[in-house]
Structure formats: C-alpha cells, structure tokens
C-alpha positions, 0 to 999 in steps of 0.5 A, a space after each residue: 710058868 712061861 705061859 702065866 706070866 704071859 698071861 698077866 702081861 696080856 692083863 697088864 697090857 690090857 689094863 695100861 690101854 684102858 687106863 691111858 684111854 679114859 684120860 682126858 687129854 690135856 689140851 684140845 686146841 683154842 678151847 683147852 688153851 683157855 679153859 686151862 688158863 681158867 683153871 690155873 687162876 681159878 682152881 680146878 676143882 672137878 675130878 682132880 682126884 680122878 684124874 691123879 688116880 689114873 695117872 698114879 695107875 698108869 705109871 704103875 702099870 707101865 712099869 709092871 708092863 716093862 719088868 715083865 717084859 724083860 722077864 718074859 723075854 728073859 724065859 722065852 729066851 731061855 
C-alpha cells in the first residue's frame, strides 16, 4: 500500500508541474500591462475556457497532492 500511493503521488505531482507550466502568466512587463487593460474594456474572448479549465485542474491537483502527502507521511511514519 505504501508503495502505491507513492506512486500516485509522483503522478500528482507530475500532473500540478505540467499544468502550472502550460499556463500563461498573467502579466509580462509594459506589454501585458497593456493588453490587460485592453481586455478588461474589451473582453477577453480567446481561450477564456482554457485557461479557467487549468485553473480549475490545478487547484484540484494541489489539493490531491497535499492530502496525499499527509497521508504518505501518515504510513511512512507508521
């Protein structure tokens, strides 16, 4: 048992860098300061589900990754 849900942390783990790196940052200098008040007047259109979908995903995984953790540590210790 404790062998397997080291594994699925790694897979966790695996999966939160994978997510968090295909996000886009938020603001990039000059340039993003400025396409950012463009689409706050304008409305983004593009990829807005995309990127709420990876931020969904990544909340979900962090917190998957957390409680296993404790739980690992729980039976490693144990």
């Amino acid at each position: 048992m404790d062998v397997v849900l080291k594994i699925i942390l790694v897979v966790f783990s695996l999966g939160l860098i994978a997510v968090v790196l295909l996000q886009k940052g938020k603001s990039a200098g000059l340039s993003g300061a400025i396409s950012g008040g463009a689409e706050h007047l304008f409305g983004k259109t593009k990829a807005r589900g995309i990127d709420l979908f990876l931020q969904r995903l990544t909340i979900g995984l962090a917190v998957g990754f957390f409680i296993l953790s404790l739980v690992v540590a729980y039976f490693v210790k144990n």
